[in-house]
C-alpha positions in Angstrom: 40.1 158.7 18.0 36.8 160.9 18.1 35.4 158.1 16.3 36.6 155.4 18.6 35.3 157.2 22.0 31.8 157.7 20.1 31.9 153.8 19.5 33.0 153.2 23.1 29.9 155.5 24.4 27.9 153.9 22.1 29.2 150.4 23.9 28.0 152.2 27.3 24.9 153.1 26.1 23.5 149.6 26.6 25.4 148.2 29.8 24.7 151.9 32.2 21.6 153.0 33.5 21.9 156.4 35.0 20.9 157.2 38.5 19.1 160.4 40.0 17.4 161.3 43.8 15.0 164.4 43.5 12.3 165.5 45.5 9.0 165.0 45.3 7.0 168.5 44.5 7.2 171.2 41.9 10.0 171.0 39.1 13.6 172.3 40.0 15.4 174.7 38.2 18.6 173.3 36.4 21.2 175.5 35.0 21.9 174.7 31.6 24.7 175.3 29.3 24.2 175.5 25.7 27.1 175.3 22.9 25.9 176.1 19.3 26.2 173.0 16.5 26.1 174.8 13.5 27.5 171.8 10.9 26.1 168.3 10.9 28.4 166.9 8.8 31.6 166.7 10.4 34.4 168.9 8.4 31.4 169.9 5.8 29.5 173.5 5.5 26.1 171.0 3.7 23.3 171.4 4.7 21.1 169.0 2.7 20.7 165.8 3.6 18.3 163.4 2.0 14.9 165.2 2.1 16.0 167.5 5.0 17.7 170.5 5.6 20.1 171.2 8.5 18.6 174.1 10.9 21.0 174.2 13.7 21.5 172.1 16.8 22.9 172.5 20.1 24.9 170.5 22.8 23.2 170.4 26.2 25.0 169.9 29.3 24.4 170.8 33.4 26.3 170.0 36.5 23.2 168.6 38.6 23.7 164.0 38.1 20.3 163.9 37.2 20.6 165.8 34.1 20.4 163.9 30.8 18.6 159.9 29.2 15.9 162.4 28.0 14.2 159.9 25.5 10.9 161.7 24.6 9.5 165.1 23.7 7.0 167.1 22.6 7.1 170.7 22.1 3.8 173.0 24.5 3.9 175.3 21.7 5.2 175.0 18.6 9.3 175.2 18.6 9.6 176.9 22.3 8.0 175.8 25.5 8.2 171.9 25.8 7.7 168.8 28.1 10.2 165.7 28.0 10.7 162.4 29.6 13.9 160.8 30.6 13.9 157.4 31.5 15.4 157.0 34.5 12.3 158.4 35.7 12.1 162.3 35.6 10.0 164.7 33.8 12.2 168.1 31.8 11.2 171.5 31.2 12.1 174.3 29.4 12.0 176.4 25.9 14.2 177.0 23.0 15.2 180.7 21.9 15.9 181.7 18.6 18.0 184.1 16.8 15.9 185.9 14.1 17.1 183.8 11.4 14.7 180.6 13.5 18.3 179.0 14.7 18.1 177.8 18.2 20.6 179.2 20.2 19.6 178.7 24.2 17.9 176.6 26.5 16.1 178.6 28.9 13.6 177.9 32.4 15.0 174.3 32.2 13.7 172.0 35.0 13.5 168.7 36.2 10.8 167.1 38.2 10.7 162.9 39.3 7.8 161.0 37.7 5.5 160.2 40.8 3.4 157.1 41.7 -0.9 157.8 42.4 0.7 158.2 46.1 3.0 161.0 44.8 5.6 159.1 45.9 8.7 158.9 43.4 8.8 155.9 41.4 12.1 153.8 42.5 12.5 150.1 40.6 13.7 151.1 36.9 11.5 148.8 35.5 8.8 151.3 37.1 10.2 154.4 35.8 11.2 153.2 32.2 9.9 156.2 30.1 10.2 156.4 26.4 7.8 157.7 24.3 5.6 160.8 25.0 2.5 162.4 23.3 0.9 165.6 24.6 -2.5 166.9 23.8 -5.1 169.1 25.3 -3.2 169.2 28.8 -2.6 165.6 29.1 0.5 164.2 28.5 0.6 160.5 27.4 3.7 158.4 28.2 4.8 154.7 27.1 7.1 152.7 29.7 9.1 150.3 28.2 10.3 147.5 30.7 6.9 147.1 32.4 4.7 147.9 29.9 2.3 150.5 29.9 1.0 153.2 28.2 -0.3 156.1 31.0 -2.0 159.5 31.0 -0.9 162.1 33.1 -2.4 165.7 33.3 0.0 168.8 32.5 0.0 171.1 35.2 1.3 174.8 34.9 3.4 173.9 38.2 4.4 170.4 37.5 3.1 166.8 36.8 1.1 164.8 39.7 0.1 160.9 39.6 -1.3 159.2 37.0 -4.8 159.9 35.5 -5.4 156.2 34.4 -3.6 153.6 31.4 -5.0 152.7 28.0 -5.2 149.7 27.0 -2.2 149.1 24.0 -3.8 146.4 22.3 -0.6 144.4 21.7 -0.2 141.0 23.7 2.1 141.6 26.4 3.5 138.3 26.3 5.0 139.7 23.0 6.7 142.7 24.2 10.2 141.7 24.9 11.6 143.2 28.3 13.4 146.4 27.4 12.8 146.5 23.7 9.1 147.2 24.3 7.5 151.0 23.3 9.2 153.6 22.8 7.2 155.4 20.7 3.3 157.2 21.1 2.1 159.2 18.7 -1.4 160.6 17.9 -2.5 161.3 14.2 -4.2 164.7 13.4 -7.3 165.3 13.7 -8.1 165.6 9.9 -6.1 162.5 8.7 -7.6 159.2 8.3 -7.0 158.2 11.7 -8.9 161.1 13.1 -7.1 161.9 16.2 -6.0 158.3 17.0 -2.9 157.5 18.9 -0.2 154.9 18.1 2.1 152.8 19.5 5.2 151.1 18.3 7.8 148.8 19.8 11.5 149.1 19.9 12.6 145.5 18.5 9.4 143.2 19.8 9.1 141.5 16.8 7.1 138.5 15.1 8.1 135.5 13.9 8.5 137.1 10.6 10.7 139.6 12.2 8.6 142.6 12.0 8.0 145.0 14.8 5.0 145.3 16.9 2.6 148.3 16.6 -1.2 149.0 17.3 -3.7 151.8 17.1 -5.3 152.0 20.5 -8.1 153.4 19.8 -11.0 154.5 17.7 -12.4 152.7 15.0 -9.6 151.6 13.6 -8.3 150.1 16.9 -5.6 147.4 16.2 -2.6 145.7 15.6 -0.5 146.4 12.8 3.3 146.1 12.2 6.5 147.8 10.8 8.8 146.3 8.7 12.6 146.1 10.4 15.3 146.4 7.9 19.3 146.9 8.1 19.2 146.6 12.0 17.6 149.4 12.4 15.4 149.6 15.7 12.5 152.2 16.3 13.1 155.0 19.1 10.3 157.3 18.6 7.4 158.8 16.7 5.6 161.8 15.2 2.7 162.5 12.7 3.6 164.6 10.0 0.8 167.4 9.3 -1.0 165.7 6.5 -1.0 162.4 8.6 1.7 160.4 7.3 4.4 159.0 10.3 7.8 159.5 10.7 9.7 157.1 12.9 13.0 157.9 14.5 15.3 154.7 14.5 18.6 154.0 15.9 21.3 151.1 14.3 24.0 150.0 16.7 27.0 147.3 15.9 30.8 147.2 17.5 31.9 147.6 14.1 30.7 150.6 13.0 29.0 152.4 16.4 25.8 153.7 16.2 23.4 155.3 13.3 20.4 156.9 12.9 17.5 156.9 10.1 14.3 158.9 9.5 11.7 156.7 7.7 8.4 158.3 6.5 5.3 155.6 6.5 2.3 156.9 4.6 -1.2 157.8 7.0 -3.1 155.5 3.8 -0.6 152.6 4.8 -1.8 152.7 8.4 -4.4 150.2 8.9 -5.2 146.9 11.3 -3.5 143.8 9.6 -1.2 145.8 7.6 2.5 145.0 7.7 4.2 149.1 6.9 7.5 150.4 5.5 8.3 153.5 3.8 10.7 156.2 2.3 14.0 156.7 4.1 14.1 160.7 4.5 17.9 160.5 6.0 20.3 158.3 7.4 23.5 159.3 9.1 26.4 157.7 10.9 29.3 158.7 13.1 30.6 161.2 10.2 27.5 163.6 11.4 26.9 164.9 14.9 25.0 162.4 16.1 24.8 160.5 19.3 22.7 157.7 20.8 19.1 159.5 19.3 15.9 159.0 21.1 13.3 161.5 21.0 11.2 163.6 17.8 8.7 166.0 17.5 7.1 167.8 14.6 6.3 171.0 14.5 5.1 174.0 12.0 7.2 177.0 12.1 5.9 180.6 11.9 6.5 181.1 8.4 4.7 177.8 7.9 7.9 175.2 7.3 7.6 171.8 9.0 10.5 171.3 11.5 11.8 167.9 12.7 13.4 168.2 16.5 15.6 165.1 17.6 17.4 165.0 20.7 20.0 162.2 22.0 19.6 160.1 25.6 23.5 160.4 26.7 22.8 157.7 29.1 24.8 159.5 31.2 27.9 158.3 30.2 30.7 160.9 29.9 31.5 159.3 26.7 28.1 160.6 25.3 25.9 164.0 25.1 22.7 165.4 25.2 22.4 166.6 21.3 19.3 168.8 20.4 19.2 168.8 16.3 16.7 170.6 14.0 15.8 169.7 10.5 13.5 171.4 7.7 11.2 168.8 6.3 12.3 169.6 1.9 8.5 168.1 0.2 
């Protein structure tokens, strides 16, 4: 039965769009409650799986009808304070505590803020406020919108996000980008790696006659197109450089049949060129058996002790049939 109802949500995922009404202004404080996931494999104390080892998780939930579709974050500093995007049009807040052993436990100073228009008026049409994919980096936060696409920059404010700053230029035809399958992902490579800072973006299932997904580096000297190889139905739902510059794509599977899965693929930073057509190692791959849901956003981030920590959180889509799951992995080199 658990597994049918997941299936069902999984059904909803695609047909509801959820709908919320704040304010314009400063962020508002949500209440939060937090329950602990402490297996990931249903009915199994494991912990490895693939090239990653299970951290801890937790289930997110809050009474305010704007809460949840979070489908992008990136972590302030690193494993605690963070910035998100949901994509019916809102900007979240907040920070993760720890217990001394580094297992998250809380979400704390959780808020939620409606993305604005250069008016400061809230965005309204969804195919305005379609927000996927975020990067953050010296105080600007950089989001892709999927349904009319753009890629825009925003500045972070300590008291909340105003209008856009300006959009950059994604290289990619538009008249390729298929409506609602279009970014989801923006990334920017480190400084040191061979794209020196650049950023990246990647469609959800735009694709090429060939079948391959769209992607381009927007900008530096490297500036281009380049694509990902789809395989097993897998779609692409976000992005983030690993420290020595290789990229790790979050992707999502989805049939009747068998519900929904999810698969980590690592793409090497010498693969990463314009022209060149990119695949790579599958780090993990779960199903229904694992406490997953519909999973959207990633970040990478390096731990105190130095460990390299994969964060994934689920859009619920805010359907009662799904949930808001924050998961954290330790990346096993």
């Amino acid at each position: 039965m658990k597994r049918f109802q997941a299936a069902l949500g999984a059904v909803l995922l695609f047909l509801t769009d959820g709908a919320g009404h704040a304010q314009e202004g400063a962020p508002e404080p949500v209440e939060l409650k937090s329950s602990a996931i402490t297996r990931f494999a249903l009915g199994s104390s494991e912990t490895r799986f693939g090239r990653l080892e299970f951290v801890g998780g937790l289930e997110l939930s809050a009474q305010d009808r704007r809460f949840g579709q979070f489908s992008g974050l990136r972590f302030l500093s690193p494993g605690s304070a963070f910035l998100g995007v949901a994509d019916h049009g809102y900007w979240f807040r907040g920070r993760i505590e720890r217990d001394g052993d580094h297992v998250p436990v809380r979400v704390s100073d959780f808020s939620l803020q409606a993305i604005v228009d250069a008016n400061g008026n809230m965005v309204d049409a969804k195919e305005d406020k379609d927000a996927e994919g975020l990067e953050v980096h010296d105080g600007i936060a950089t989001v892709a919108f999927e349904r009319d696409a753009r890629i825009v920059e925003y500045a972070i404010g300590p008291d909340g996000m105003a209008g856009p700053l300006r959009e950059i230029d994604f290289v990619v035809p538009r008249h390729e980008l298929r409506y609602n399958q279009g970014f989801e992902t923006v990334a920017r490579a480190p400084d040191d790696s061979a794209l020196a800072g650049a950023r990246i973006v990647v469609a959800e299932r735009s694709i090429d006659t060939e079948g391959n997904i769209f992607a381009a580096i927007v900008e530096g000297p490297q500036r281009g197109i380049f694509k990902v190889l789809r395989s097993d139905d897998f779609d692409v739902t976000d992005g983030a450089f690993l420290p020595g510059g290789d990229l790790l794509l979050l992707e999502r599977r989805f049939s009747i049949a068998q519900g929904v899965a999810m698969r980590l693929r690592r793409i090497e930073a010498v693969s990463l060129m314009p022209g060149a057509l990119v695949d790579g190692a599958v780090l993990m791959q779960a199903d229904l058996a694992y406490r997953i849901d519909n999973m959207e956003a990633l970040d990478v981030w390096q731990r105190e002790d130095g460990e390299t920590i994969i964060s994934i959180v689920s859009d619920d889509n805010q359907s009662f049939l799904q949930r808001t799951i924050y998961l954290e992995f330790r990346l096993l080199d």
